[in-house]
C-alpha positions as CSV (number, residue, x, y, z in Angstrom):
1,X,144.2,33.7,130.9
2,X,142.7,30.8,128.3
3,X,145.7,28.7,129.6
4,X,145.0,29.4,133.4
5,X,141.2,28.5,132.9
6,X,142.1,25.4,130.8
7,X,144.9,23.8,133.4
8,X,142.5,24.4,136.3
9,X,140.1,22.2,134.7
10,X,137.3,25.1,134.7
11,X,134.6,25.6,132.4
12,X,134.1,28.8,130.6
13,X,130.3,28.5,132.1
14,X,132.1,27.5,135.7
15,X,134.4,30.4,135.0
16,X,131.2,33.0,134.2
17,X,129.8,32.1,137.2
18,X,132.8,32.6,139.3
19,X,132.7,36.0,137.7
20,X,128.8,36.9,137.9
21,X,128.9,37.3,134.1
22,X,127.4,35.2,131.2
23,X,128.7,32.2,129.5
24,X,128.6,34.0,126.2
25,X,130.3,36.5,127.9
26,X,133.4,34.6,128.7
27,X,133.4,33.1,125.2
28,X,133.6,36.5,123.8
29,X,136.7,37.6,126.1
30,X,138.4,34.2,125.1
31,X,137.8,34.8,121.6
32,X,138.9,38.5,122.0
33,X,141.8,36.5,123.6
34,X,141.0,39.2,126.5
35,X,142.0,42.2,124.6
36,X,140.0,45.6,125.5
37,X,138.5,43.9,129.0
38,X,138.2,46.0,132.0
39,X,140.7,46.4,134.5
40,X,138.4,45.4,136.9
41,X,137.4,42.0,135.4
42,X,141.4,41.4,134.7
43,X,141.5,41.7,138.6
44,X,139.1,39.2,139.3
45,X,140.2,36.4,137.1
46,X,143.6,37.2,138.2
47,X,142.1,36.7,142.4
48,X,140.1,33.7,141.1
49,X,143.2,31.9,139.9
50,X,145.3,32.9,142.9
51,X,148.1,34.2,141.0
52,X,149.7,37.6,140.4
53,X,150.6,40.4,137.3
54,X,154.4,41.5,137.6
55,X,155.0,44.6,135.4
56,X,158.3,46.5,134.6
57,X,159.3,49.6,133.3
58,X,163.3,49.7,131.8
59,X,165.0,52.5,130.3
60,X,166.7,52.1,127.0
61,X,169.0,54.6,127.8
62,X,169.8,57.3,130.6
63,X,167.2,60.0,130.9
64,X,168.8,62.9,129.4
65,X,166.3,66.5,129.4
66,X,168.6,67.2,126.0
67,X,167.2,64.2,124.2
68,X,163.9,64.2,125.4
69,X,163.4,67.5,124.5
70,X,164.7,67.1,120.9
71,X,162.6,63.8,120.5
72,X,159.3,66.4,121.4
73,X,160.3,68.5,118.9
């Protein structure tokens, strides 16, 4: 999210204020590099920018009841 900030040419005090949250703020997310922020504020940056999150799920291998049982136990 540092990277979409920098190439739109924003300011981390332009971004708080898109965001209705303090300068210091910001700096402490970008520092944090964003770990442990809300989903909420995730959403907003992510509108702000105009861009979208794409997530996947995969299996490793077939789901089996057998195995997944045994890997419980």
């Amino acid at each position: 999210m540092i990277g979409l900030r920098i190439a739109s040419g924003l300011t981390q005090k332009d971004l708080a204020k898109c965001l209705g949250v303090a300068e210091a703020q910001v700096s402490r997310d970008e520092r944090n590099e964003y770990h442990g922020i809300s989903l909420d504020r995730a959403q907003k940056i992510i509108r702000i920018f105009g861009v979208h999150l794409e997530t996947k799920i995969a299996l490793d291998h077939p789901l089996e009841r057998k195995r997944i049982l045994a890997a419980a136990s």
